[in-house]
C-alpha positions in Angstrom: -47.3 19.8 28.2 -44.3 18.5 26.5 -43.4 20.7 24.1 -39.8 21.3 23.6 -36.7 18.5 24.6 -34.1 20.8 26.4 -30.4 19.7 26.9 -27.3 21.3 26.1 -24.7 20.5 23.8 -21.2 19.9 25.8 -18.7 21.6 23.6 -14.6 21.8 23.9 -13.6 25.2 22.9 -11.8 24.7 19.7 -12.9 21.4 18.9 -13.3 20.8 15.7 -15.3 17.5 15.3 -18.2 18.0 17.2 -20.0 14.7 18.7 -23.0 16.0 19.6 -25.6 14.5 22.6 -29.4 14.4 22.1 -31.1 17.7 22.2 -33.0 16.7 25.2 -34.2 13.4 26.4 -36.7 11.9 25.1 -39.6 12.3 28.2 -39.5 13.8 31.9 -40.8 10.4 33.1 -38.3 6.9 33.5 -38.6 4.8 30.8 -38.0 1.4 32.9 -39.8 -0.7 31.2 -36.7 -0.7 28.3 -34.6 -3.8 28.8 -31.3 -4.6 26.5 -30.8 -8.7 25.1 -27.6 -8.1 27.3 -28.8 -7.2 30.2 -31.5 -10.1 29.9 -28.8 -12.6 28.8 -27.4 -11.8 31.8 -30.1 -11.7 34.2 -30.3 -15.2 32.9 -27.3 -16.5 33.4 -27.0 -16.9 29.3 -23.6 -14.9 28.8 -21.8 -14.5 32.0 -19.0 -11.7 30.5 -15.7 -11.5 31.6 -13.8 -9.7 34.6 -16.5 -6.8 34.4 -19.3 -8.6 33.7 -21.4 -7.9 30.6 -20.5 -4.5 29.6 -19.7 -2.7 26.8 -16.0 -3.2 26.3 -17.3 -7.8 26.2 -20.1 -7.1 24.2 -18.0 -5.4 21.7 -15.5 -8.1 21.3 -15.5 -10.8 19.1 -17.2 -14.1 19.5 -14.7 -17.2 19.3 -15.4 -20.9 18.9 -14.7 -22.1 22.4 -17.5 -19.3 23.3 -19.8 -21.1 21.3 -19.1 -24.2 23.2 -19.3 -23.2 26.3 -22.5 -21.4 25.5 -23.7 -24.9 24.2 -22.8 -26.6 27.0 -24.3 -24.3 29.5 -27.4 -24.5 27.6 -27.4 -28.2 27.4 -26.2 -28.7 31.2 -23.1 -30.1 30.4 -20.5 -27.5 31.7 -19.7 -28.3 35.0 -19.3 -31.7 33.8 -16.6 -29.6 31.3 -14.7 -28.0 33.7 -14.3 -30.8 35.8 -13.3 -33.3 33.3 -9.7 -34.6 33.6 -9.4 -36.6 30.3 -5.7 -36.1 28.8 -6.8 -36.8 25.3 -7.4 -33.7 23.5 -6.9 -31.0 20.7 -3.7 -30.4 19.3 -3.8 -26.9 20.2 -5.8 -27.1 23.4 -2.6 -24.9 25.0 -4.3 -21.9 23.4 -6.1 -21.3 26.3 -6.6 -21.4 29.9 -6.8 -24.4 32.1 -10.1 -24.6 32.9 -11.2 -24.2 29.1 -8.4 -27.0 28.3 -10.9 -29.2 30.3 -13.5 -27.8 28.1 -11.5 -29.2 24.9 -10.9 -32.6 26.6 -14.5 -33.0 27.3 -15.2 -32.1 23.9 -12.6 -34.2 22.1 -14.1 -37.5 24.3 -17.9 -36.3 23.1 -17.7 -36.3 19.5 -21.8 -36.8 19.8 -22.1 -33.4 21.0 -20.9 -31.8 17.3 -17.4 -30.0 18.4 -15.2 -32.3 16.4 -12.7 -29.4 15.7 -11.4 -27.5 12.6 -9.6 -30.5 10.9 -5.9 -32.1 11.6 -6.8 -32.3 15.1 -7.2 -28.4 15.2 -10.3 -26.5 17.5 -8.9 -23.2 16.6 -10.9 -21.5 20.0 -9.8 -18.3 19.4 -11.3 -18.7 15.6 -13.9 -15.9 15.1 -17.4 -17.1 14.1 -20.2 -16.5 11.4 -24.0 -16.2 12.6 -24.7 -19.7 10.5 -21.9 -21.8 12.8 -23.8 -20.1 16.2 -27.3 -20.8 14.8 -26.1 -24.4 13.9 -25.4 -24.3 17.7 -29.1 -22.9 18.6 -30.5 -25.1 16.5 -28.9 -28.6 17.7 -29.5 -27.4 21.5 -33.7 -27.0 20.3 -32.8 -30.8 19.5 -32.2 -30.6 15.2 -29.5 -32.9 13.9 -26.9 -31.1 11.4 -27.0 -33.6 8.8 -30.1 -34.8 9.5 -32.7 -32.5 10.0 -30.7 -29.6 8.1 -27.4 -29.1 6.4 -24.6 -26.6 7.3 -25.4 -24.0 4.6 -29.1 -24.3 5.4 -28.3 -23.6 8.7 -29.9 -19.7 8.5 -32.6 -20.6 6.2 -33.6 -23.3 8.8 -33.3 -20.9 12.0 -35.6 -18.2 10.3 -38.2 -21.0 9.5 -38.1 -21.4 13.1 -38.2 -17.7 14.3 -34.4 -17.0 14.5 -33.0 -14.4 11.9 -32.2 -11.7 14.1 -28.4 -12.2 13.8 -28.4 -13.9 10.3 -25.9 -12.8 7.3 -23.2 -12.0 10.0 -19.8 -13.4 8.5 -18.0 -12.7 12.0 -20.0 -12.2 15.6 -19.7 -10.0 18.3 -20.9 -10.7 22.0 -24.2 -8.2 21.2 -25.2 -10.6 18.5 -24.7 -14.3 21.0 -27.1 -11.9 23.7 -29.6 -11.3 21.0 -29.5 -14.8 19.7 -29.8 -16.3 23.1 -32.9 -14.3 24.1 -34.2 -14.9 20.3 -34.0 -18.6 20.8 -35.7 -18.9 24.7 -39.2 -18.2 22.2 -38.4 -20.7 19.9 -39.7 -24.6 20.5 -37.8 -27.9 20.3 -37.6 -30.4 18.1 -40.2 -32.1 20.4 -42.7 -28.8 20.5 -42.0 -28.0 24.0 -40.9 -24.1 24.6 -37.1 -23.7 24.5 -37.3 -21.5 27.8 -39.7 -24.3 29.6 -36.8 -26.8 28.5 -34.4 -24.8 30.3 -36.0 -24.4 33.8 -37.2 -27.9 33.4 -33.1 -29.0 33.4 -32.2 -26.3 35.8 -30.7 -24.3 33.5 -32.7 -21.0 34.3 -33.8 -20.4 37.6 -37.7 -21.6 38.3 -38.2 -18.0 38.8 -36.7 -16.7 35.4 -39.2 -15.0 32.9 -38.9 -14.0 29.3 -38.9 -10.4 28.0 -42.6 -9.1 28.6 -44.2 -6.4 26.3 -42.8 -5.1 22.9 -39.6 -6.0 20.9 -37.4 -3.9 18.2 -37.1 -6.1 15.4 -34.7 -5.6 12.4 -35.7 -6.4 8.9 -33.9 -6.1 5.9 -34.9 -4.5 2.4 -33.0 -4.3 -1.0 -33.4 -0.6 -1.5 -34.1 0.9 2.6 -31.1 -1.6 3.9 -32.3 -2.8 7.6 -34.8 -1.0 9.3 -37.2 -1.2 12.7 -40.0 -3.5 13.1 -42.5 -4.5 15.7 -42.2 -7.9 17.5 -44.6 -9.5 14.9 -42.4 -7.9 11.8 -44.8 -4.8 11.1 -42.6 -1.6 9.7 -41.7 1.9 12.3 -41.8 5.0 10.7 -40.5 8.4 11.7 -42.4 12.1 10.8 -40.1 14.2 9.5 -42.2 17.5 10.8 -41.7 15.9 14.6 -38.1 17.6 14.5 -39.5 20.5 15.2 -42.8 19.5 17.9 -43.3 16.4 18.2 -46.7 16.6 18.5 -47.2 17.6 15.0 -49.1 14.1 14.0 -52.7 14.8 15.7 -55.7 14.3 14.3 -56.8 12.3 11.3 -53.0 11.9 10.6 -52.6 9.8 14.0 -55.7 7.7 12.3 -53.5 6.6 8.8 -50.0 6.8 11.5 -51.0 5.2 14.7 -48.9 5.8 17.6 -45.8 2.9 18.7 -45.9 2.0 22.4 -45.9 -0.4 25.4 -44.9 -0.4 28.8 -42.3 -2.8 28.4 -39.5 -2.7 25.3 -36.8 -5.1 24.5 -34.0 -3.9 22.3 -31.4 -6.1 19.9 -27.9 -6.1 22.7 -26.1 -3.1 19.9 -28.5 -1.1 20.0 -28.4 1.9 22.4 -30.8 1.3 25.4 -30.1 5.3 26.2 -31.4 6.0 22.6 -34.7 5.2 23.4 -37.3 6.3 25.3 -40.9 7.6 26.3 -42.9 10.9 25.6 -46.2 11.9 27.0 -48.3 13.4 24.1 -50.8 16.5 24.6 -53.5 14.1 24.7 -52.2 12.2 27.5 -51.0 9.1 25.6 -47.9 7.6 25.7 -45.5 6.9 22.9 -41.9 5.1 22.3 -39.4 7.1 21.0 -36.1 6.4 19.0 -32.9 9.2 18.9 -35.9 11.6 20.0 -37.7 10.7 17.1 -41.5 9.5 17.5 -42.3 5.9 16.4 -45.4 5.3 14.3 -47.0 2.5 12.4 -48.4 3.0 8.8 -52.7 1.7 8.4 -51.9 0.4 4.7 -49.0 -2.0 6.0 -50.9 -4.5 5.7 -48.4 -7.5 6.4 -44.6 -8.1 8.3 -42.6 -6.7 5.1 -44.8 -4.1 4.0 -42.8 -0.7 4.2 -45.8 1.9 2.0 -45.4 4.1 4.1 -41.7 5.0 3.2 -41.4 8.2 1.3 -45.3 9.5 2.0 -45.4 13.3 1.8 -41.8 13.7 1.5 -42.0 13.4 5.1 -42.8 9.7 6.5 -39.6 7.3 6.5 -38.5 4.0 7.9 -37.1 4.1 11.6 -33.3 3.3 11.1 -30.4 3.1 13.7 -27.7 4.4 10.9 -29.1 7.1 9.3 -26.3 9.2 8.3 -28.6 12.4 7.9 -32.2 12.9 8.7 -35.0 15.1 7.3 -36.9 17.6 9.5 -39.4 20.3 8.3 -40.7 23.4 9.7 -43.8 25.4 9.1 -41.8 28.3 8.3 -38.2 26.7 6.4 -39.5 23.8 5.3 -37.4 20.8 4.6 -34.0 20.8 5.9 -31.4 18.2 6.9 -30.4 17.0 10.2 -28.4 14.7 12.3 -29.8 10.9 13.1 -31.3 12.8 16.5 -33.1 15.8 14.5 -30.4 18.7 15.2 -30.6 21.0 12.2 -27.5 20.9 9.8 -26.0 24.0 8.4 -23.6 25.0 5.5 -21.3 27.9 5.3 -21.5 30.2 2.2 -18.1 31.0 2.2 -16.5 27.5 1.8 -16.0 25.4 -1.2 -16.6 22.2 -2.4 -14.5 19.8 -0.7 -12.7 22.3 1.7 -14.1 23.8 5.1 -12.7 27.4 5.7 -14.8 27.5 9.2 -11.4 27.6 11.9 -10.7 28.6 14.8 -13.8 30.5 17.1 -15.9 30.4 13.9 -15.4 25.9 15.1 -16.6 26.9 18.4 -19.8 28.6 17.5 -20.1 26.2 14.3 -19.0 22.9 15.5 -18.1 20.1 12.6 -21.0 17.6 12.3 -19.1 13.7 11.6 -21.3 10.7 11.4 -19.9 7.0 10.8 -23.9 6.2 9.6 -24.6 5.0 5.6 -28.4 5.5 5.6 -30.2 8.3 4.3 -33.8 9.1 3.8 -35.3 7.8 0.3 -35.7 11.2 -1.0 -32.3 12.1 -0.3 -29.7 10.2 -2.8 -27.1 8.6 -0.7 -23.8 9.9 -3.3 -24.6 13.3 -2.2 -23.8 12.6 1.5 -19.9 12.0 1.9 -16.8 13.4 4.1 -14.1 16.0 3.5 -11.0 15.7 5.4 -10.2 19.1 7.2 -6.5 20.1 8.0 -6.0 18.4 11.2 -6.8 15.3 9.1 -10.4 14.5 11.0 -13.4 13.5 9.1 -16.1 16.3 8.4 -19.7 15.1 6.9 -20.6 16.9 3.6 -23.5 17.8 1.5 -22.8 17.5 -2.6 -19.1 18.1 -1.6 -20.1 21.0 1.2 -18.9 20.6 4.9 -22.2 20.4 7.3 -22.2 22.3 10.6 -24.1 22.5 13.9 -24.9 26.0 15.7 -23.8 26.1 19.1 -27.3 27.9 20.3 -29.1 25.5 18.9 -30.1 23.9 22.3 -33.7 22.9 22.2 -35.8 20.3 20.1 -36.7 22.6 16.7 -34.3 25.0 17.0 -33.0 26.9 13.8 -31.1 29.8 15.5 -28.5 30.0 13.1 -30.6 30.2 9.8 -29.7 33.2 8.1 -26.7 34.3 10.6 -24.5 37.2 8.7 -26.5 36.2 5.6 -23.6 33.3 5.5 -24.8 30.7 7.3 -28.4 28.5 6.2 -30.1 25.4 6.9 -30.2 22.7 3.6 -32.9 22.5 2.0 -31.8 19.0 -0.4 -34.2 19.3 -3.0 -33.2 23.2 -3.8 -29.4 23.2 -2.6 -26.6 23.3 -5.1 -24.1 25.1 -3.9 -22.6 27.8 -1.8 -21.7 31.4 -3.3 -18.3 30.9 -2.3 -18.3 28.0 -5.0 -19.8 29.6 -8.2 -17.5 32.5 -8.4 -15.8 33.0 -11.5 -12.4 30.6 -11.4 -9.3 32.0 -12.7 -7.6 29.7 -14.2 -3.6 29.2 -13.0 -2.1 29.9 -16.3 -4.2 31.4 -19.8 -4.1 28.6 -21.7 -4.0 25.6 -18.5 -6.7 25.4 -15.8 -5.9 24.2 -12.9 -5.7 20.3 -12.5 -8.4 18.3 -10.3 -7.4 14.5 -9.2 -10.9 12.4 -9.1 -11.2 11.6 -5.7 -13.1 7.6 -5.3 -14.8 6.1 -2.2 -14.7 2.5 -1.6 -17.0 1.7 1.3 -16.0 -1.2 3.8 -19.8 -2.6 5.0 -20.3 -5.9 6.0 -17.2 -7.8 5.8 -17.0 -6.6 2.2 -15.0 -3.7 -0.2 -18.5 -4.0 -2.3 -19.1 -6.7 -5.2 -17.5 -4.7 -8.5 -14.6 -4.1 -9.1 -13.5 -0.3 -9.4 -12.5 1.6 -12.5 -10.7 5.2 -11.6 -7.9 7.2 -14.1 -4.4 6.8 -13.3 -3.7 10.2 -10.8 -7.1 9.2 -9.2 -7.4 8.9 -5.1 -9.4 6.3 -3.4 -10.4 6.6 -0.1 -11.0 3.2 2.2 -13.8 3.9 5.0 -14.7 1.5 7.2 -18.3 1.3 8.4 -17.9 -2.1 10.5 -17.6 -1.9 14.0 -14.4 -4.9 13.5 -11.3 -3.2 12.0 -10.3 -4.0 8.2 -7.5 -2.8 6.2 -6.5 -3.2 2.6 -3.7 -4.9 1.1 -2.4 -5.0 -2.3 -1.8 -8.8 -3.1 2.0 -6.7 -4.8 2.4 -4.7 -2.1 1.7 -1.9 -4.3 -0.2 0.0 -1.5 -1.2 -0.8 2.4 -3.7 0.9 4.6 -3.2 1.0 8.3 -6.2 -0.9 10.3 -8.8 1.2 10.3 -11.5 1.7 13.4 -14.9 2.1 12.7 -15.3 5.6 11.1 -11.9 6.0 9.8 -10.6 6.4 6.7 -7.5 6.2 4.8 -6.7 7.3 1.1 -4.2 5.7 -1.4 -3.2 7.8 -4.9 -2.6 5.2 -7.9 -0.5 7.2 -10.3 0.4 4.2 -12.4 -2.0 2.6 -15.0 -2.9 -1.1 -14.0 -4.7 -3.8 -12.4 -4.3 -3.9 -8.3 -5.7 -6.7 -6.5 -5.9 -6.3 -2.7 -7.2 -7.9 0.2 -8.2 -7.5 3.9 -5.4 -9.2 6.4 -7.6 -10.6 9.4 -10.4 -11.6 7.1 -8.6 -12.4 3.3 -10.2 -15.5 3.1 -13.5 -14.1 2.0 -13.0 -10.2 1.7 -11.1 -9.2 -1.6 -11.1 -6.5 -4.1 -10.0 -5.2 -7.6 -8.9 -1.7 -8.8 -8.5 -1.4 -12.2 -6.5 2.2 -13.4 -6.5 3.4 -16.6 
């Protein structure tokens, strides 16, 4: 019986951000049947990569405009015609690139038919970054649509999604991840004629006669005003997660799998960024299989009715959307109740001894009570998201916090469940979020520095970098205030004051980078490699 997920943490002595693995994988048997859009893209001839091939380092990069090309021409059975044309008339700054792609340009420049007419003033601009509406446009004229015709430009998502293809959509810049996903999206979709894409494409040679599309289940991604994006069945219906699975997950038995049936089949397809190691299978007590996420169990809701419906979120306290960023998760346990944990279920402690905002864990006490960091944004719906934030410890790396507290792991916490270090030296205690407002440490008496002044406190601000965007107000602080820039895209941004009143570094995903604005004004910045569309105002009083 599978009762406990056993793996141990791999800890640096010292280290003071701990990056935890999974407690445990996620079932003794393989879980085979669990196939990435890259690796089928690839399979498929779709997306060949570069030197390596399609790993992780291409999928990661950015998508460019003569990649879309060639991506429509492959599809369309036009690129060895491409590379072997030897046409001198072409874009001004065909010398961009490579000799074979210059071939690529000619071709394209002599086929104005085919839709790549350039950027303007006899500009293609292939290294140009594109937006999921310019690759869609490209799907959508290879299933035989006209641009002009049979859709405009700006309808150019609107139209895909009417035809089954939104898994990419709202993207302002692409990576490879999202061209594999798109790809494998659009083999299910049908031309303009009613014929399968897929049959098309081994009708013109373009997939093998022996090719096949992804059999079995699919992750889907849907999107939600309040619960952001969130997991889905192939046909759209919501995932949920149990919140008392953190500590056995075979809590749900019983009348409770009746109203929460069980998520499986033999055969999964994942979206190319997510994690393919993230997922897998577990073997219930009753013998019956079930798909896992980050070692959480995957469940349906009965009253979903409908693609959309998400009733089950919030049920119980303990029944919440399956979600790839959740910055912290919710377990509970017969005997402690509801506590906070990491997106893969490890408890999450807090130290009675530190402050708001400041971490006086060092040294071995690091060792045994590793930092907990997470880059993540979502939380659960009971849990307001202002509460979860980052303090920056003395080595200036990033530390996840509570209301203002520094969260930790404990180091013998090594199986699914554990809670080892609850009540350690009466300092150290799971978080309960609905009762925890503090540490002792925090509500001792302050004295203050002189009789008559207390101490002074500068307003820390966060302004969070999501989506190609610094958010859509602008933001109000008091001169002496701090305002800290974290990125949660996986491309860089910085932020630019259109004076040159301030300047933040490129920041990575996860970093961050804080600016003090001592004097009173209005401070208009920008990001450098994407100021055309992502701006921002500070306003200081």
């Amino acid at each position: 019986m599978l009762t406990r997920l056993r793996k141990l943490f791999l800890i640096t002595a010292m280290c003071v951000t701990f990056v935890a693995a999974p407690l445990g994988s996620a079932s003794a048997e393989s879980a085979s049947g669990i196939q990435s859009d890259a690796d089928k893209a690839f399979e498929l001839g779709l997306l060949i990569g570069d030197g390596k091939g399609v790993d992780a380092a291409y999928l990661n990069k950015t998508s460019t405009r003569l990649q879309a090309a060639i991506i429509s021409l492959r599809l369309n059975g036009k690129l060895k015609e491409a590379l072997a044309f030897n046409g001198k008339t072409t874009f001004a700054d065909a010398k961009q690139v490579g000799k074979a792609n210059q071939s690529v340009l000619a071709y394209l420049k002599s086929k104005p038919e085919l839709g790549w007419q350039g950027s303007g003033n006899n500009l293609f601009e292939p290294s140009a970054a594109i937006s999921s509406k310019q690759f869609y446009k490209v799907i959508l004229e290879n299933l035989g649509y006209k641009s002009g015709t049979d859709f405009t430009y700006q309808q150019s998502e609107d139209f895909a999604a009417s035809h089954g293809l939104k898994q990419i959509a709202g993207k302002a810049s692409l990576q490879n991840t999202h061209l594999a996903t798109s790809l494998v999206e659009a083999l299910s979709a049908n031309t303009k004629s009613g014929k399968p894409f897929f049959d098309t494409l081994q009708a013109s040679g373009v997939l093998a006669s022996g090719a096949s599309l992804p059999q079995g289940e699919r992750i889907g991604l849907a999107q939600n005003d309040k619960l952001g994006t969130y997991f889905t069945d192939k046909n759209g219906r919501t995932l949920y997660f149990f919140t008392k699975d953190a500590e056995n997950v075979n809590s749900c038995q019983g009348d409770c799998l009746k109203n929460w049936p069980i998520y499986y089949d033999a055969n999964l397809q994942l979206p190319a960024w997510l994690n393919k190691a993230d997922f897998g299978v577990i073997t219930r007590t009753d013998g019956a299989k079930q798909l896992t996420y980050k070692n959480w169990p995957l469940y349906y809701f009965a009253k979903d009715s409908k693609a959309g419906d998400v009733t089950g979120e919030g049920v119980g306290g303990v029944w919440f959307t399956a979600k790839s960023d959740y910055a912290v998760m919710l377990g509970t346990s017969k005997e402690a109740g509801n506590y906070l944990t990491d997106d893969y279920g490890r408890a999450l402690y807090y130290f009675d001894k530190d402050t708001a905002g400041k971490s006086v864990c060092e040294g071995n006490c690091l060792v045994n009570w590793p930092a907990y960091s997470s880059s993540n944004v979502s939380v659960p719906s009971t849990v307001k998201g202002t509460d979860i934030g980052a303090i920056t410890r003395p080595d200036g790396s990033k530390q996840a916090s509570y209301k203002g507290f520094p969260l930790y792991y404990f180091i013998k916490d090594t199986a699914h469940g554990d809670l080892l270090g609850q009540g350690v030296n009466d300092v150290w205690y799971i978080v309960d979020p609905a009762k925890f407002n503090g540490t002792a440490a925090s509500t001792a008496p302050v004295v203050p520095t002189t009789p008559t002044t207390p101490a002074a406190t500068a307003k820390t601000y966060n302004i969070d970098i999501k989506e190609y965007s610094f958010g859509k107000e602008a933001l109000t602080i008091e001169a002496g205030s701090k305002v800290t820039f974290t990125n949660f895209d996986e491309m860089k941004h910085n932020a630019v004051a259109l004076d040159g009143a301030f300047s933040t570094p490129l920041l990575a995903k996860g970093e961050s980078y804080t600016v003090t604005f001592d004097k009173p004004g209005t401070y208009n910045y920008f990001c450098e490699p994407h100021k055309s569309f992502m701006t921002g105002q500070i306003i200081v009083k």
